[in-house]
C-alpha positions as CSV (number, residue, x, y, z in Angstrom):
1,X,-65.8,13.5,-60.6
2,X,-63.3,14.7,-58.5
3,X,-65.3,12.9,-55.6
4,X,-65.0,9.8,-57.2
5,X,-61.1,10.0,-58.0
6,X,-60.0,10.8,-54.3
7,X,-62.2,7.6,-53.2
8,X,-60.8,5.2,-55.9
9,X,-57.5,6.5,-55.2
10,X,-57.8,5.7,-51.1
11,X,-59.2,2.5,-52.3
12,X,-56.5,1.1,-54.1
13,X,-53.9,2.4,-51.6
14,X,-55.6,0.2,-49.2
15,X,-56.5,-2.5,-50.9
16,X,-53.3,-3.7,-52.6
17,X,-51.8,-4.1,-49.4
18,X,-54.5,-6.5,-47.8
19,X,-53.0,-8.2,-51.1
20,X,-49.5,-8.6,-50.9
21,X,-47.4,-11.4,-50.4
22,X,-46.8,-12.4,-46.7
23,X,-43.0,-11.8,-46.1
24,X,-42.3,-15.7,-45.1
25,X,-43.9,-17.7,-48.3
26,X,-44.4,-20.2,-45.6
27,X,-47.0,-18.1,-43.7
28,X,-49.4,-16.4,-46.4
29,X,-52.0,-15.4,-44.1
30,X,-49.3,-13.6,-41.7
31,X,-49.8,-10.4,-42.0
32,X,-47.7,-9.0,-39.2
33,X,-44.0,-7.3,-39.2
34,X,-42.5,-9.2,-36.7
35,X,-41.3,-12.9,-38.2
36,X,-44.0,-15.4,-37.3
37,X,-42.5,-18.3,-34.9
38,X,-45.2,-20.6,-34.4
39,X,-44.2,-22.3,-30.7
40,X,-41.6,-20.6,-28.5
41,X,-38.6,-23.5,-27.9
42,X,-37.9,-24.3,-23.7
43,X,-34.3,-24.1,-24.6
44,X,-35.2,-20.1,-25.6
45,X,-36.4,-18.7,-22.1
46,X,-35.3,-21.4,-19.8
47,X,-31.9,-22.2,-18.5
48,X,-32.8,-24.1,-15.1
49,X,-33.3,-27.9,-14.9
50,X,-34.9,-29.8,-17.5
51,X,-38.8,-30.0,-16.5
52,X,-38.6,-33.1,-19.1
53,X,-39.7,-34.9,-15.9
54,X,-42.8,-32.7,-15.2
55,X,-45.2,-33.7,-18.0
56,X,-48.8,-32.2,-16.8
57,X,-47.9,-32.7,-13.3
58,X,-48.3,-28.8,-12.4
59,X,-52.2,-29.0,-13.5
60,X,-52.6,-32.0,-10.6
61,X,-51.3,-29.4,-7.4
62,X,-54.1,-27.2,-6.8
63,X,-51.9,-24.3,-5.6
64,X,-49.6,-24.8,-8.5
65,X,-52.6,-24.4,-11.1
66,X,-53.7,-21.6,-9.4
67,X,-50.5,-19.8,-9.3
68,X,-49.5,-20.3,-12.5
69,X,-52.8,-18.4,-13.4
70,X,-52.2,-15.7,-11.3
71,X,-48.7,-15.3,-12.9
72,X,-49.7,-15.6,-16.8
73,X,-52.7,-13.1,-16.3
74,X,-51.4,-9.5,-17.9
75,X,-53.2,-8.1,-15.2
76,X,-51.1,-9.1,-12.8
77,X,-48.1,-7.1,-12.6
78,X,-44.7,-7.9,-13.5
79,X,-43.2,-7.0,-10.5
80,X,-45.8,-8.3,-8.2
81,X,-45.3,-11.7,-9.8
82,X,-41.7,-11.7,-9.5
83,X,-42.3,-11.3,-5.7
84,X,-45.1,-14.0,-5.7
85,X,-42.0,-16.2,-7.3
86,X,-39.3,-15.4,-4.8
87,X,-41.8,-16.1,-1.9
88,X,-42.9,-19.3,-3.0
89,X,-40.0,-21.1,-4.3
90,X,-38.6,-21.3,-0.9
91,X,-37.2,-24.2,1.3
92,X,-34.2,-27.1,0.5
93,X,-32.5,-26.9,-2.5
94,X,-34.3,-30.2,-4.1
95,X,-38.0,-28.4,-3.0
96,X,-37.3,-24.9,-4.2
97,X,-36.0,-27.0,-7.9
98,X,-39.3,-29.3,-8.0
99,X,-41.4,-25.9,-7.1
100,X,-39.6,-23.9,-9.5
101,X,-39.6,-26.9,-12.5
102,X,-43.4,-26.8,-11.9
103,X,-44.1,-23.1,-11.8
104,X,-42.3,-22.7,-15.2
105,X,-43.6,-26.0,-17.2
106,X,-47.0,-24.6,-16.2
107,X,-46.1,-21.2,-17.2
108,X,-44.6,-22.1,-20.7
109,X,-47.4,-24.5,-21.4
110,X,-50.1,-21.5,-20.6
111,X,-48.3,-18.9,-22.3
112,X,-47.1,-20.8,-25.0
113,X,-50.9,-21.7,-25.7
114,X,-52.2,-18.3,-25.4
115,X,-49.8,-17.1,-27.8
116,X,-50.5,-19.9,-30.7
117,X,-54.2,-18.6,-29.6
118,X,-53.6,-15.3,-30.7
119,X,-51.7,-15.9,-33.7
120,X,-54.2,-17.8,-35.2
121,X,-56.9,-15.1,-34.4
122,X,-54.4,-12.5,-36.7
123,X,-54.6,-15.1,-39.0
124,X,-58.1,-15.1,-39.2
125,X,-58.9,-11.6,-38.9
126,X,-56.2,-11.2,-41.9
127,X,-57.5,-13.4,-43.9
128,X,-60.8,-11.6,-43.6
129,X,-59.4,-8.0,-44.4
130,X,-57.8,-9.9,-47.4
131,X,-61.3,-10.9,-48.0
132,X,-62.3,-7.3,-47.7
133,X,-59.9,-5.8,-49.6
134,X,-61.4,-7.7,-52.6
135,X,-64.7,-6.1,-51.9
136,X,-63.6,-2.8,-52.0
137,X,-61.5,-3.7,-55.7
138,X,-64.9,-5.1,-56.8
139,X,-66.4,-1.8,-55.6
140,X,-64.1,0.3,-57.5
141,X,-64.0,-1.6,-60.8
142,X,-68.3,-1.6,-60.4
143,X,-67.5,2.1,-60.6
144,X,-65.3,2.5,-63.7
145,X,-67.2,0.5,-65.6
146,X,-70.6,3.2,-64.2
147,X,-68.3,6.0,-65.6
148,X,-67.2,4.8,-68.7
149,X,-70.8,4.1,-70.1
150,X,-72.7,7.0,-71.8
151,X,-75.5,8.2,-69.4
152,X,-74.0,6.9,-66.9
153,X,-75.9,6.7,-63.5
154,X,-74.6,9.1,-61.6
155,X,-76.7,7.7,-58.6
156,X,-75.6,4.3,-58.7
157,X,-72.3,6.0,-59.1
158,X,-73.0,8.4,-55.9
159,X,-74.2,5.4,-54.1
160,X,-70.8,3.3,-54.8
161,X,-68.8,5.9,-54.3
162,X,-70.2,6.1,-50.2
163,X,-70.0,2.1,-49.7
164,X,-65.9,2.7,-51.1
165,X,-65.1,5.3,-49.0
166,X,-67.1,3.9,-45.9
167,X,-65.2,0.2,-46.6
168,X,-62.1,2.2,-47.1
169,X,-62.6,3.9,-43.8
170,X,-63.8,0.5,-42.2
171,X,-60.3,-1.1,-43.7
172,X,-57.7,1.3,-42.7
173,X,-59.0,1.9,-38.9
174,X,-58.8,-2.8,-39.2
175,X,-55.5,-2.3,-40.2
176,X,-54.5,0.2,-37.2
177,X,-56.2,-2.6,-35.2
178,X,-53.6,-5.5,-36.6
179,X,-50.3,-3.5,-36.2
180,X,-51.5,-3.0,-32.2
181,X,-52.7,-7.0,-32.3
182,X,-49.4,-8.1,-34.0
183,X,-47.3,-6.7,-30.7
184,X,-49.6,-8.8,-28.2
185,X,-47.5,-12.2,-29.3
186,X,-44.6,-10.5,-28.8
187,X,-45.6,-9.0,-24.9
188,X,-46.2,-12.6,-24.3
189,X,-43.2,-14.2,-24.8
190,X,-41.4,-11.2,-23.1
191,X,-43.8,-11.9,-19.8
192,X,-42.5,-15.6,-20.3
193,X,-39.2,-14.4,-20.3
194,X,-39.0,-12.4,-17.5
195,X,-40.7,-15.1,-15.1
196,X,-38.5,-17.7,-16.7
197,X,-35.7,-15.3,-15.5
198,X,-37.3,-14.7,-12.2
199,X,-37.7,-18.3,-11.8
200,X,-34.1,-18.9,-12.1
201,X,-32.7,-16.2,-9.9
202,X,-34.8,-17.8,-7.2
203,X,-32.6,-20.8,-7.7
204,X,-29.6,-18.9,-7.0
């Protein structure tokens, strides 16, 4: 008995908040902290020229691609791409602008689209512990409804009493999972921001 209290109890901490209401009504499946935005505005990392001008013309130079891979990848490091930066926007004042217009629409476009990326994965994976959550309710009401008959089986009982704690277990190391996922949009548009920046000072 006591066995069975402790799991139901676990349970329902758990599984009432894979249930509550998102904190923007707009966004129900968001499950994160942080205020969903869904695309990061130019006007909010970038104040260099306008790259109205650029359109996809960063994809078409070869070098520019490349770099702008290099520059978006996490792997690389901050301050190794802020060097890359000042060392290639070099030269007159109109080529170090057209470099530096096409290093940061390519930049914005990449990062901006691996962000949306991500947040639709939380979404997903929100929606699914949401999804989960009701499993483990069904679980536990399979189990009072065991308890409260006379004779009850105790193992069918036993037996549902594992799968809820095992789900609850599964459940609670997800939702570790999403507080660590729901930071990754946010390191993104920090990287932006800082190359953005680094961008700009090479203008100077």
């Amino acid at each position: 008995m006591r066995r069975w209290s402790l799991a139901m109890a676990a349970a329902v901490g758990l599984a009432l908040p894979g249930m509550s209401l998102a904190a923007d009504p707009r966004f129900p499946d968001w499950p994160c902290n942080q205020i969903k935005v869904p695309e990061i505005s130019v006007a909010a990392v970038w104040a260099g020229p306008s790259i109205d001008d650029v359109g996809n013309a960063w994809e078409e130079d070869a070098t520019i691609r490349d770099l702008v891979a290099r520059l978006a990848a996490r792997r690389t490091p901050l301050d190794d791409a802020q060097k890359v930066i000042s060392n290639i926007v070099t030269g007159s004042e109109s080529e170090r602008q057209k470099k530096a217009k096409l290093i940061f629409a390519g930049l914005f476009k990449t990062l901006n689209d691996e962000r949306s990326d991500v947040m639709r994965g939380i979404e997903r994976y929100a929606r699914k512990q949401k999804e989960f959550s009701e499993q483990i309710r069904s679980a536990i009401l399979q189990l009072r409804e065991l308890q409260d008959r006379p004779g009850a089986d105790q193992g069918r009982i036993d037996e549902l009493t594992n799968r809820v704690e095992w789900d609850t277990r599964i459940f609670e190391e997800r939702r570790k999972t999403m507080n660590f996922v729901c930071e990754v949009p946010v390191l993104i548009e920090q990287r932006l921001f800082a190359l953005a920046r680094a961008i700009q000072q090479s203008l100077e």
